[in-house]
PDB file of N, CA, C and O in Angstrom:
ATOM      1  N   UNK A   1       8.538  -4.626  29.211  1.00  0.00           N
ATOM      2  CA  UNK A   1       7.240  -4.007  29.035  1.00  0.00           C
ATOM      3  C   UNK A   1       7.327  -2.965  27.907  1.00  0.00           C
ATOM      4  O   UNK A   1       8.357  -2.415  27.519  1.00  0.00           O
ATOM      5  N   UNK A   2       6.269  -2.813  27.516  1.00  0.00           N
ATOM      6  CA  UNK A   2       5.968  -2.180  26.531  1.00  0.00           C
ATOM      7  C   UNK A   2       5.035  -0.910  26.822  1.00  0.00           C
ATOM      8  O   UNK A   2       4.061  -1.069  27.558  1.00  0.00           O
ATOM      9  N   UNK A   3       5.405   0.802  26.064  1.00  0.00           N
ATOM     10  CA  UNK A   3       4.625   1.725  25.725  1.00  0.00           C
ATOM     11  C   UNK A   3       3.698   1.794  24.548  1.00  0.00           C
ATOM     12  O   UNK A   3       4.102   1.701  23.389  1.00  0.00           O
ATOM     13  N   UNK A   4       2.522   1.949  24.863  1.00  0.00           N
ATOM     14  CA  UNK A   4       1.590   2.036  23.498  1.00  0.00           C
ATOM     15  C   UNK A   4       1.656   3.288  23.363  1.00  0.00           C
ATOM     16  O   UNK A   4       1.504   3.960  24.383  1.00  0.00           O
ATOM     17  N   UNK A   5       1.864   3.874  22.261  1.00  0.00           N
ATOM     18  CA  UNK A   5       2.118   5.404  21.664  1.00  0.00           C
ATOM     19  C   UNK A   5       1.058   6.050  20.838  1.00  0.00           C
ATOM     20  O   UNK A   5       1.022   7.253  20.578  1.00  0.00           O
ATOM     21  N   UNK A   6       0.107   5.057  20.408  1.00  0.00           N
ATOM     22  CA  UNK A   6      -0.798   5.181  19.585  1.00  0.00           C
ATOM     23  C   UNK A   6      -0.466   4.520  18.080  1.00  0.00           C
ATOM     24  O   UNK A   6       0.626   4.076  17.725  1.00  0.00           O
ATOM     25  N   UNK A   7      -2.025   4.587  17.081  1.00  0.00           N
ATOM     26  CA  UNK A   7      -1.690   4.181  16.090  1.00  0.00           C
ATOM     27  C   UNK A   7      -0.662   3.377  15.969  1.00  0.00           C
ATOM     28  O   UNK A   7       0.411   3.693  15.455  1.00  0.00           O
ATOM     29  N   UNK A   8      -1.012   2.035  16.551  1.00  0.00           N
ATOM     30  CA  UNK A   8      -0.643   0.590  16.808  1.00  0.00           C
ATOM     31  C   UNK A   8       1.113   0.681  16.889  1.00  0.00           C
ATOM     32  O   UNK A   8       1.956  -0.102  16.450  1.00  0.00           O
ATOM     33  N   UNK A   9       1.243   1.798  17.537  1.00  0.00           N
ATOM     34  CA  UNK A   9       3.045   1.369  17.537  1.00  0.00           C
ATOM     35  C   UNK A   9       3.342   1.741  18.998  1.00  0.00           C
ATOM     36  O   UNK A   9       2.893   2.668  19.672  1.00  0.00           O
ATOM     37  N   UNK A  10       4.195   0.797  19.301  1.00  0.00           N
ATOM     38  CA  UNK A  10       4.827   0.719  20.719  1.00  0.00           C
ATOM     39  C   UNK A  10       6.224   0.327  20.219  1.00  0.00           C
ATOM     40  O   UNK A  10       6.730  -0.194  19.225  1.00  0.00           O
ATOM     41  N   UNK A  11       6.897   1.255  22.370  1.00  0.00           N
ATOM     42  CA  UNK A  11       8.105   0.673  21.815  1.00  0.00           C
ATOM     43  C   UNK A  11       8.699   0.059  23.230  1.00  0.00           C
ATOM     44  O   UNK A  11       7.862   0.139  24.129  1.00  0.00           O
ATOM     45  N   UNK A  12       9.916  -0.520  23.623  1.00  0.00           N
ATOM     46  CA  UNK A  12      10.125  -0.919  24.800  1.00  0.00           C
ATOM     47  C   UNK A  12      10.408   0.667  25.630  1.00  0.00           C
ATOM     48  O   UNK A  12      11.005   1.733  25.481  1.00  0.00           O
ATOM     49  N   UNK A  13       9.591   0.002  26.497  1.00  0.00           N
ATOM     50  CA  UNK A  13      10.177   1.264  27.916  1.00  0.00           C
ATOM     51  C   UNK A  13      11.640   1.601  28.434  1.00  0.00           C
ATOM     52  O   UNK A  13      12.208   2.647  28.751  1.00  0.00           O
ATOM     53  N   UNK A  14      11.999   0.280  28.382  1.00  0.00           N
ATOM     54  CA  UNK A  14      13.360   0.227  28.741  1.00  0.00           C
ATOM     55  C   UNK A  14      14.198   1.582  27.985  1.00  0.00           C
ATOM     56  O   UNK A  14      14.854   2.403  28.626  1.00  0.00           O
ATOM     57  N   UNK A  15      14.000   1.603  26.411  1.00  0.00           N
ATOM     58  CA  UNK A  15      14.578   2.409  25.580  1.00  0.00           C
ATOM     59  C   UNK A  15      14.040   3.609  25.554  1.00  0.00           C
ATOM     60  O   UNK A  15      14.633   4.440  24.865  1.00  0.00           O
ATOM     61  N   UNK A  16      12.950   3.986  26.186  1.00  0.00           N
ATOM     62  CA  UNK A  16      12.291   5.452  26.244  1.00  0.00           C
ATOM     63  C   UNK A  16      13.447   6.177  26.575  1.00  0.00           C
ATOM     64  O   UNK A  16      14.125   5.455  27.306  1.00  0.00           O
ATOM     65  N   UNK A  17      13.970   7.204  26.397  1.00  0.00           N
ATOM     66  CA  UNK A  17      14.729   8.280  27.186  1.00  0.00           C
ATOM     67  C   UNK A  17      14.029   9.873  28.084  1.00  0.00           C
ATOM     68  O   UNK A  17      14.391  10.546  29.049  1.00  0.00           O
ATOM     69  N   UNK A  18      13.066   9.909  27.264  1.00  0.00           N
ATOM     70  CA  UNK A  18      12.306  10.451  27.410  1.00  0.00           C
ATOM     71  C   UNK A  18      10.429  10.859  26.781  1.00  0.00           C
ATOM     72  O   UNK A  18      10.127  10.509  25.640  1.00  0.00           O
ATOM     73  N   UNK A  19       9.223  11.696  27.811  1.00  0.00           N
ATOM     74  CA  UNK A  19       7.993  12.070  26.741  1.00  0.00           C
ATOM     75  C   UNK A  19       8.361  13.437  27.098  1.00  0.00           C
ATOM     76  O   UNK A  19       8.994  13.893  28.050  1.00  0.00           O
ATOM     77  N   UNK A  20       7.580  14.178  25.690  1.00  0.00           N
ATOM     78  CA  UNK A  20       8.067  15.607  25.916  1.00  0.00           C
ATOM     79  C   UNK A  20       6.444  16.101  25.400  1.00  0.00           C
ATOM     80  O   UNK A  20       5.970  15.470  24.455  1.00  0.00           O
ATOM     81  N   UNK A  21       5.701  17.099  25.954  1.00  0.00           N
ATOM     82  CA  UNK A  21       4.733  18.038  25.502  1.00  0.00           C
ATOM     83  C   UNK A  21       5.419  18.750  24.169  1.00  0.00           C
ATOM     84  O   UNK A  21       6.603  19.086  24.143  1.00  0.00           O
ATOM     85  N   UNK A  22       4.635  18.901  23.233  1.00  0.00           N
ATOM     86  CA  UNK A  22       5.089  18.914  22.115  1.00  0.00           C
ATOM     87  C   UNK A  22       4.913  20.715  22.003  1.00  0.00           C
ATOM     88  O   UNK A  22       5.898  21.308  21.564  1.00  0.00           O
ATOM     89  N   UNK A  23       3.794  21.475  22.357  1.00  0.00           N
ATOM     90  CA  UNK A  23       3.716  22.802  22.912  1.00  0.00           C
ATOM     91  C   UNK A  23       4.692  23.347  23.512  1.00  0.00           C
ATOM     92  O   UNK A  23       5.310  24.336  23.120  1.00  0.00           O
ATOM     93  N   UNK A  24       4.882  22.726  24.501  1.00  0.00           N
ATOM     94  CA  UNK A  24       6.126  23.697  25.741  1.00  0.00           C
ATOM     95  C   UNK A  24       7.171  23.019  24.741  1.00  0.00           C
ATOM     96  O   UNK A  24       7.380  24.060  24.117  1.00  0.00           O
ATOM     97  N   UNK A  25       7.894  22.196  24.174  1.00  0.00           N
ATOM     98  CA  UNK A  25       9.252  21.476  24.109  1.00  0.00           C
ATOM     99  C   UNK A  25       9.165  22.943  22.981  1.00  0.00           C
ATOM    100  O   UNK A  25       9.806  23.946  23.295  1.00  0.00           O
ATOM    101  N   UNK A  26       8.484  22.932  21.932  1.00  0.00           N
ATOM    102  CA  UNK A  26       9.130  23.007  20.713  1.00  0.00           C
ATOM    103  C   UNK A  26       9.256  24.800  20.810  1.00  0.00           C
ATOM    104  O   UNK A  26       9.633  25.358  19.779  1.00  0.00           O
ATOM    105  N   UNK A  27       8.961  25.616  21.958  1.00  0.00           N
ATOM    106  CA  UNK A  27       9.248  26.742  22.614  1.00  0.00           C
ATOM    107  C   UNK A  27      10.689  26.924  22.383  1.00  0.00           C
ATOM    108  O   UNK A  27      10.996  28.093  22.148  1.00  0.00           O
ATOM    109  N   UNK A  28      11.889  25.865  22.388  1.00  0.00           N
ATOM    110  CA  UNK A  28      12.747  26.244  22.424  1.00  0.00           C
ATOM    111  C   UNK A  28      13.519  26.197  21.201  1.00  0.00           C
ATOM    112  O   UNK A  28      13.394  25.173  20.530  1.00  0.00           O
ATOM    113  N   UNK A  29      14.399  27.228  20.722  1.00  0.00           N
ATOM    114  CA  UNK A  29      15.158  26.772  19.336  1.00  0.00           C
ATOM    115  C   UNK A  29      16.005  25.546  19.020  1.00  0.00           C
ATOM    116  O   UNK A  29      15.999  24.954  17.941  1.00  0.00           O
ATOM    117  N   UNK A  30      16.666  25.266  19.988  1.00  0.00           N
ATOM    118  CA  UNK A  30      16.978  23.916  20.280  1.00  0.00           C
ATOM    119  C   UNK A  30      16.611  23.026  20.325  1.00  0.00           C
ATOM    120  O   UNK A  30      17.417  22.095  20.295  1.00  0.00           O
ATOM    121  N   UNK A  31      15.557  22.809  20.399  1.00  0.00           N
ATOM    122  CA  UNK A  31      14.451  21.280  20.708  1.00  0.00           C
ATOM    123  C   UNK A  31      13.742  21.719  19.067  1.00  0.00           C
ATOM    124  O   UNK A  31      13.379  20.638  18.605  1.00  0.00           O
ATOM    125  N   UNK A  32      13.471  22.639  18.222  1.00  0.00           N
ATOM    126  CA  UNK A  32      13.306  22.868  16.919  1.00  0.00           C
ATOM    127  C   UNK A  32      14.204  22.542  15.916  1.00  0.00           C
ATOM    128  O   UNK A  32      13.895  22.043  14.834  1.00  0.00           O
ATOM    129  N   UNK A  33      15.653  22.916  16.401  1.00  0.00           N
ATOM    130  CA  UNK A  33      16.631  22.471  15.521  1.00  0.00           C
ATOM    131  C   UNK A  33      16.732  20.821  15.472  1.00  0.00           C
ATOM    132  O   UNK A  33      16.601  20.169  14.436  1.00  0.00           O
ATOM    133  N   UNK A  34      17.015  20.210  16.910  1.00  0.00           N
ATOM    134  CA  UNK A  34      16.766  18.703  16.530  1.00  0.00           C
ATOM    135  C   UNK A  34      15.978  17.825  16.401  1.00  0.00           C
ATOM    136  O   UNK A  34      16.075  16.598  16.436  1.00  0.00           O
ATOM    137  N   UNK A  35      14.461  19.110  16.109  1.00  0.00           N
ATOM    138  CA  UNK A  35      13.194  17.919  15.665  1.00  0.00           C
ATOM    139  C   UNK A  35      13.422  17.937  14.359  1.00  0.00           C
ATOM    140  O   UNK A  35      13.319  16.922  13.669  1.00  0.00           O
ATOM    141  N   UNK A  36      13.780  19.186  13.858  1.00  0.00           N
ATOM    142  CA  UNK A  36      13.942  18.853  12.089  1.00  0.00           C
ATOM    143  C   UNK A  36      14.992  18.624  11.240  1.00  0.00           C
ATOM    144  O   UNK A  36      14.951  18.513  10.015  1.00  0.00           O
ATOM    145  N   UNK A  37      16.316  18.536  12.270  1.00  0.00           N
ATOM    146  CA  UNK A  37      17.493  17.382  11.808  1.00  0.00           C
ATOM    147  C   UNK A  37      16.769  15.861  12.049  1.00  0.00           C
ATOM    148  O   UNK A  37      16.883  15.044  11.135  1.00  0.00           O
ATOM    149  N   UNK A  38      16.078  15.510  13.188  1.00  0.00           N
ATOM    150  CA  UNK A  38      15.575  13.989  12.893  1.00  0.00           C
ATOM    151  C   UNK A  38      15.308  13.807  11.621  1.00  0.00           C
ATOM    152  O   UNK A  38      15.732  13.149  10.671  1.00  0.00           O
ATOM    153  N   UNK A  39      14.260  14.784  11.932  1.00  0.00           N
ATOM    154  CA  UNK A  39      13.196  14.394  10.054  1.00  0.00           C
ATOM    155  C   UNK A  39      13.944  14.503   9.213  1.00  0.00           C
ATOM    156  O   UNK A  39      13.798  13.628   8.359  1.00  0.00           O
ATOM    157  N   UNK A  40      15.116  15.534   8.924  1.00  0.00           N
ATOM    158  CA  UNK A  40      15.593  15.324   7.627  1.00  0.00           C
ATOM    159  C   UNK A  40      16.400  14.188   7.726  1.00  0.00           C
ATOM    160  O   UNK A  40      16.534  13.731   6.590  1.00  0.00           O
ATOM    161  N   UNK A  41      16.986  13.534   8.534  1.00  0.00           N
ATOM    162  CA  UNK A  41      17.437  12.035   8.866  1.00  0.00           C
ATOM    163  C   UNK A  41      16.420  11.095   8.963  1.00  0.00           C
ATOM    164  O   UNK A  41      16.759  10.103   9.609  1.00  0.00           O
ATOM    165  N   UNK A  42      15.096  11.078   8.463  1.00  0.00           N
ATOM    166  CA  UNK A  42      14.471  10.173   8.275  1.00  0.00           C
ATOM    167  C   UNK A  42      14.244   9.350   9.693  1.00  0.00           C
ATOM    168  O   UNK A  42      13.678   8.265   9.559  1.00  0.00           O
ATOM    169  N   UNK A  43      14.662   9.783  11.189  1.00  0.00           N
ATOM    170  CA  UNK A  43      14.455   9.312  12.520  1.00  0.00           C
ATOM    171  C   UNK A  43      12.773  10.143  12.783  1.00  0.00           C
ATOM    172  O   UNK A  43      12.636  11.004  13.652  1.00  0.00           O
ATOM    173  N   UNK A  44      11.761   9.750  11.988  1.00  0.00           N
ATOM    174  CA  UNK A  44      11.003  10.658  12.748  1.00  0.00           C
ATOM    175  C   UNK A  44       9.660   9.587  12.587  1.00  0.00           C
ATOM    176  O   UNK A  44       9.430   9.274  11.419  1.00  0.00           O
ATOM    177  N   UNK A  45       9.097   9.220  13.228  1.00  0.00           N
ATOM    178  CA  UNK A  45       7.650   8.430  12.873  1.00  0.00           C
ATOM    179  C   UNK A  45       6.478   9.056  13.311  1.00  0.00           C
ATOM    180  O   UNK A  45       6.684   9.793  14.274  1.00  0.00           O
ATOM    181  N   UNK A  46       5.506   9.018  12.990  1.00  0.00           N
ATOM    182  CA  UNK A  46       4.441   9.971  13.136  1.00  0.00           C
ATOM    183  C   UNK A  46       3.335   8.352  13.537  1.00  0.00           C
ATOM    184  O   UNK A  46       2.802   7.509  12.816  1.00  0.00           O
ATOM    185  N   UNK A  47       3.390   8.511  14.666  1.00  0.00           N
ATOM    186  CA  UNK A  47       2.141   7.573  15.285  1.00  0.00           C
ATOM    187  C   UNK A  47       0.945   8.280  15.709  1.00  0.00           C
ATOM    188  O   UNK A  47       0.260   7.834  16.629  1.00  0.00           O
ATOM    189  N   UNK A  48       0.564   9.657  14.928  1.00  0.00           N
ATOM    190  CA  UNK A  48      -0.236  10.673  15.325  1.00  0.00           C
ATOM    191  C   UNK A  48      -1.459  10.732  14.130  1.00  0.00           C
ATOM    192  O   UNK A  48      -1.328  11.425  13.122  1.00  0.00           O
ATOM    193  N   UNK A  49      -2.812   9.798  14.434  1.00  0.00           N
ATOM    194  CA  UNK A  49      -3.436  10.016  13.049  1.00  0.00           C
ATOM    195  C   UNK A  49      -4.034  11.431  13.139  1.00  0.00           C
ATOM    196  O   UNK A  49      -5.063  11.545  12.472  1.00  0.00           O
ATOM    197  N   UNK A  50      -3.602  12.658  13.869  1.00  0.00           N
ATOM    198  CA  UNK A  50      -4.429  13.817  13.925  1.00  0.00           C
ATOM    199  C   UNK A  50      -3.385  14.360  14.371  1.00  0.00           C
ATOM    200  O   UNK A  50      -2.412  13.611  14.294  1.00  0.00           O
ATOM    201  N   UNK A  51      -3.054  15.953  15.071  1.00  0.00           N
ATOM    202  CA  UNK A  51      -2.188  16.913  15.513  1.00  0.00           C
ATOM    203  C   UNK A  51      -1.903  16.330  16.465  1.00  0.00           C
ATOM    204  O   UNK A  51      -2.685  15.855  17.289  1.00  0.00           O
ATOM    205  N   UNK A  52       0.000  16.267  16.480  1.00  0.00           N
ATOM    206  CA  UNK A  52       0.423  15.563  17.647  1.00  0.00           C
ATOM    207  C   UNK A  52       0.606  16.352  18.749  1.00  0.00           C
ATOM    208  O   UNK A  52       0.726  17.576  18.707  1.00  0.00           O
ATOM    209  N   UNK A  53       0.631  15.642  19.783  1.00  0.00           N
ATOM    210  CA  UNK A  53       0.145  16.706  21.332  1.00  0.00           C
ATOM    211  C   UNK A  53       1.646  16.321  22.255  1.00  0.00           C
ATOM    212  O   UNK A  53       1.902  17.017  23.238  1.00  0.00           O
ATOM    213  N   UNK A  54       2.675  15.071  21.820  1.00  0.00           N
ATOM    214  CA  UNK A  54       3.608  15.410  22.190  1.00  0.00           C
ATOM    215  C   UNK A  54       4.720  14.430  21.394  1.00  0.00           C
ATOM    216  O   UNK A  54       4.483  14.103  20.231  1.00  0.00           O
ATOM    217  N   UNK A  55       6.026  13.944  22.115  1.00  0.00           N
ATOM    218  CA  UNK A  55       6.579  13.398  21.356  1.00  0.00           C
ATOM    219  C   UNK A  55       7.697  12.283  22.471  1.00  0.00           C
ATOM    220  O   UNK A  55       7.954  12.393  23.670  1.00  0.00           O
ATOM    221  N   UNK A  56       8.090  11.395  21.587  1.00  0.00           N
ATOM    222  CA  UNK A  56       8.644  10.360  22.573  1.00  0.00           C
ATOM    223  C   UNK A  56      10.236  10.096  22.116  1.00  0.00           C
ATOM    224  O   UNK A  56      10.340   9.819  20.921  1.00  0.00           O
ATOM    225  N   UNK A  57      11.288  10.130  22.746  1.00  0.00           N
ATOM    226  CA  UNK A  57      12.369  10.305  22.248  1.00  0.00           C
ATOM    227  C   UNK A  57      12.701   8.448  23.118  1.00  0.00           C
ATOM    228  O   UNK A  57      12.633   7.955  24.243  1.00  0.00           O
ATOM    229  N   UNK A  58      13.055   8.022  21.732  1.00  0.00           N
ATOM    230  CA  UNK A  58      13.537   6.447  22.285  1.00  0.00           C
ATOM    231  C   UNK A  58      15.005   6.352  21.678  1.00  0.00           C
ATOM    232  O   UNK A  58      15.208   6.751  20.531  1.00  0.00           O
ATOM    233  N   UNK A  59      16.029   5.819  22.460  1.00  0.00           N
ATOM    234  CA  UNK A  59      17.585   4.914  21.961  1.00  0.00           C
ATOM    235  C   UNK A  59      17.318   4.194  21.267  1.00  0.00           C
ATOM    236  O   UNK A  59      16.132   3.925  21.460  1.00  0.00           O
ATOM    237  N   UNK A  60      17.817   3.483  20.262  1.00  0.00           N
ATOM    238  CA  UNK A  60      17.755   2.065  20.011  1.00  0.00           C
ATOM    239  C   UNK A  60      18.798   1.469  20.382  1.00  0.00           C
ATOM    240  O   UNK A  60      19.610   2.040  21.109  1.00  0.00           O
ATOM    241  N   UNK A  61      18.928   0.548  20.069  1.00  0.00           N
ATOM    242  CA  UNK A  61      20.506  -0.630  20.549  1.00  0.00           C
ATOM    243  C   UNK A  61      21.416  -0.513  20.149  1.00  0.00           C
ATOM    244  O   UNK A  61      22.471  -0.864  20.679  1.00  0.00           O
ATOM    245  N   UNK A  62      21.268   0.089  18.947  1.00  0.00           N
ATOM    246  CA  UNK A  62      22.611   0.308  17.922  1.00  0.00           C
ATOM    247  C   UNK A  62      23.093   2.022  18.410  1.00  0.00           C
ATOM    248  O   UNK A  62      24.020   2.627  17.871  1.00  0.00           O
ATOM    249  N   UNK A  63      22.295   2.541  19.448  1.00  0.00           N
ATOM    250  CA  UNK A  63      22.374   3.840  20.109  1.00  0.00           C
ATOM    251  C   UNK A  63      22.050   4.692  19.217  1.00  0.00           C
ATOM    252  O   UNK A  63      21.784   5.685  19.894  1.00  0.00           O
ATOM    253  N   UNK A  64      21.873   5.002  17.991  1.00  0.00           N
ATOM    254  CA  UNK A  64      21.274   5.842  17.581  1.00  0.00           C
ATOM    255  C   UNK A  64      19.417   6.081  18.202  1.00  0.00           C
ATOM    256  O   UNK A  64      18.829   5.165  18.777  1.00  0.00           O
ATOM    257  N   UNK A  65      18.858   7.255  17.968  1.00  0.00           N
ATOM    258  CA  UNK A  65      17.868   7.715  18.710  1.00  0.00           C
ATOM    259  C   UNK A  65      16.783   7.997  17.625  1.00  0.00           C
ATOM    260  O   UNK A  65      17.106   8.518  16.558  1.00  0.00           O
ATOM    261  N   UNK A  66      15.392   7.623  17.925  1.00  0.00           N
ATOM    262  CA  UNK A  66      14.299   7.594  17.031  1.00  0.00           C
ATOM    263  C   UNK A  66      12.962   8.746  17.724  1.00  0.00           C
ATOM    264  O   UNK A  66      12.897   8.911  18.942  1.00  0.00           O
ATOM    265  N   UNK A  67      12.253   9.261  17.031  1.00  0.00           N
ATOM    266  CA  UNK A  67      11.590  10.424  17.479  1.00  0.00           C
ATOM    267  C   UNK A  67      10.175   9.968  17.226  1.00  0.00           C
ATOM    268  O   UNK A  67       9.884  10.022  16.031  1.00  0.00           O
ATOM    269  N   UNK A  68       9.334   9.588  17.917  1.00  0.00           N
ATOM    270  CA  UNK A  68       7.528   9.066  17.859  1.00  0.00           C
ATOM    271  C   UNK A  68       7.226  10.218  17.947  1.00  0.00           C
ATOM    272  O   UNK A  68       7.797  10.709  18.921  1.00  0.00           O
ATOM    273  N   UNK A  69       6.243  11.350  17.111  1.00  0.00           N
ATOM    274  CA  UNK A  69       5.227  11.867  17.405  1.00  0.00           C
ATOM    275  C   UNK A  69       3.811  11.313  17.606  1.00  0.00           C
ATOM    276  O   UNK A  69       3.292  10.611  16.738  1.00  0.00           O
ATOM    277  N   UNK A  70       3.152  11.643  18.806  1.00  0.00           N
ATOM    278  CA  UNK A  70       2.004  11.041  19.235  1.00  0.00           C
ATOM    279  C   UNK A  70       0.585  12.113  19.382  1.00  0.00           C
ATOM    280  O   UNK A  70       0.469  13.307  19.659  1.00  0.00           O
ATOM    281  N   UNK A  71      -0.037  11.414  19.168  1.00  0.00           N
ATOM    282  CA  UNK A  71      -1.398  12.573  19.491  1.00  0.00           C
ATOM    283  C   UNK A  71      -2.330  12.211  21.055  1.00  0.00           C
ATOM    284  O   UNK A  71      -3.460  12.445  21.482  1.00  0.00           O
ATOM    285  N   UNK A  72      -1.273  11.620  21.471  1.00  0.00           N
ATOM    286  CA  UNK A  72      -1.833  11.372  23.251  1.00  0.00           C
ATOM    287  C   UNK A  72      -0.890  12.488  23.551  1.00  0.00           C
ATOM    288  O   UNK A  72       0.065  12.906  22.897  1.00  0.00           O
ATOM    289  N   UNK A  73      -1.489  12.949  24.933  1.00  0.00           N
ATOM    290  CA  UNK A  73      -1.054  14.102  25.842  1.00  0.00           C
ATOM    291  C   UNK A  73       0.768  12.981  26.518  1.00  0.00           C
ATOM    292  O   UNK A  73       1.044  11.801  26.735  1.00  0.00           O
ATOM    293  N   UNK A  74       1.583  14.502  26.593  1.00  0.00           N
ATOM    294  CA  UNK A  74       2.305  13.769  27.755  1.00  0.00           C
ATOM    295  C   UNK A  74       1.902  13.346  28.769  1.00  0.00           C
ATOM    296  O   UNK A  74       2.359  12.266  29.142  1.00  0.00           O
ATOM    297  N   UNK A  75       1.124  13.880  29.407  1.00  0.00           N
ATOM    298  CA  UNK A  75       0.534  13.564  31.187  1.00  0.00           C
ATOM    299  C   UNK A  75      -0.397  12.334  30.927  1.00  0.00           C
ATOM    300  O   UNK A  75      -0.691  11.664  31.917  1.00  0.00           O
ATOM    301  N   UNK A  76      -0.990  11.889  29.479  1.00  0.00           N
ATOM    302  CA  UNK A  76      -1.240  10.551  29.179  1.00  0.00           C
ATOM    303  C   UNK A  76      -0.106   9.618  29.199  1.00  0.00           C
ATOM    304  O   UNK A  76      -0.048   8.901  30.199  1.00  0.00           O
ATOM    305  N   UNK A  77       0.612   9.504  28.500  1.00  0.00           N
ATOM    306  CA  UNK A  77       1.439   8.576  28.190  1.00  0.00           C
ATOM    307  C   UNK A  77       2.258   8.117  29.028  1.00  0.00           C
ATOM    308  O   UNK A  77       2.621   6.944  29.103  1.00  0.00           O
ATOM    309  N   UNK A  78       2.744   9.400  30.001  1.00  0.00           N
ATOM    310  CA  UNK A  78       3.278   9.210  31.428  1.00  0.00           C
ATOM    311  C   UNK A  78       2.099   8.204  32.161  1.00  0.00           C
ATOM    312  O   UNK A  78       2.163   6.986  31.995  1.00  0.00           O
ATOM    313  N   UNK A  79       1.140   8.755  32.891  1.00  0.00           N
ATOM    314  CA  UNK A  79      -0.209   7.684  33.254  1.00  0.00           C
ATOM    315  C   UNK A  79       0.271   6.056  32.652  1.00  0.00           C
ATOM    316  O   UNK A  79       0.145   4.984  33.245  1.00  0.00           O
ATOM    317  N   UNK A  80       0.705   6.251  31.623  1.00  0.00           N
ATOM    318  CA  UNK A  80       0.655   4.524  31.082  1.00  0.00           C
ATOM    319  C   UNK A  80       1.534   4.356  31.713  1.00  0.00           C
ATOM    320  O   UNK A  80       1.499   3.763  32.791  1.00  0.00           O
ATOM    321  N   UNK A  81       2.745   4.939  31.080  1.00  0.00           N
ATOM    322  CA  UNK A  81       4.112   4.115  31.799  1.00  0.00           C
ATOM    323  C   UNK A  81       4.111   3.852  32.976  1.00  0.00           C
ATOM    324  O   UNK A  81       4.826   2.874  33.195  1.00  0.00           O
ATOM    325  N   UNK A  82       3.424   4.450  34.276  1.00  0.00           N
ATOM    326  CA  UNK A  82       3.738   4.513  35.300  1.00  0.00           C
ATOM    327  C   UNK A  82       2.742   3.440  35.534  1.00  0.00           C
ATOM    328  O   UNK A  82       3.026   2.885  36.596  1.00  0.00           O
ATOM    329  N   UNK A  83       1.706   2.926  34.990  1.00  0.00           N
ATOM    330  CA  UNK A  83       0.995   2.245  35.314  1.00  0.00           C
ATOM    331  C   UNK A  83       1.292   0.732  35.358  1.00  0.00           C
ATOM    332  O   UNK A  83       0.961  -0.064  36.236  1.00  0.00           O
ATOM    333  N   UNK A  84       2.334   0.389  33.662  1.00  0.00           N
ATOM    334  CA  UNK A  84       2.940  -0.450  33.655  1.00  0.00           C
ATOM    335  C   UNK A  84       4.014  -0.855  34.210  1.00  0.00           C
ATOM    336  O   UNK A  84       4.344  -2.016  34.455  1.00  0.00           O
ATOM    337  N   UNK A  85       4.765   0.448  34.484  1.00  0.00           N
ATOM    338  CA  UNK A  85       6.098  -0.074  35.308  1.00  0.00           C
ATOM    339  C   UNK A  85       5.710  -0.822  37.227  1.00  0.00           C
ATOM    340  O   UNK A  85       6.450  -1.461  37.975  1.00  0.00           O
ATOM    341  N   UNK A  86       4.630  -0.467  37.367  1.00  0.00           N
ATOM    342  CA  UNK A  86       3.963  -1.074  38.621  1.00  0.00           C
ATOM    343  C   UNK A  86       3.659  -2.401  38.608  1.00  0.00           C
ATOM    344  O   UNK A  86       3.674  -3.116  39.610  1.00  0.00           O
ATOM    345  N   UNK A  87       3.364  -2.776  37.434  1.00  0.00           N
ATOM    346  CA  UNK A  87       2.819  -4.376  36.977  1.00  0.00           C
ATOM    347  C   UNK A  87       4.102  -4.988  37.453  1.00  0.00           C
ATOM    348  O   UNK A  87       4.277  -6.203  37.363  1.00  0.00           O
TER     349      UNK A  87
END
């Protein structure tokens, strides 16, 4: 199954690791330092056509880790997953 993240990109659930509120997360210096080592590593996609409201931390296979910013709420995107993982 699949997460829709917005602005037509999804990714497998399976590989989600985590959704994070993009407000409370980025509170911490730590969760600042490795949002903008992603980006300067080019791990960062912006599926947000407006101010993103949170962010989606996925594995890939090759185990390196990719960073979705989204402009759906966490407590949205959670709602999906949980909706699909029921299917």
């Amino acid at each position: 199954m699949y997460l829709h993240l917005g602005q037509a990109v999804v990714v497998p659930k399976k590989d989600v690791i985590g959704v994070f509120d993009l407000d409370n997360a980025s509170w911490s210096p730590r969760t600042r330092r490795f949002l903008e080592k992603a980006e300067k590593e080019g791990r960062v996609v912006n599926a947000a056509s407006d101010l993103p409201k949170s962010f989606v931390l996925r594995q890939r296979g090759d185990g390196s880790s990719v960073v979705y910013l989204s402009q759906l709420s966490s407590a949205t995107l959670k709602g999906r997953a949980e909706v699909s993982w029921r299917e």
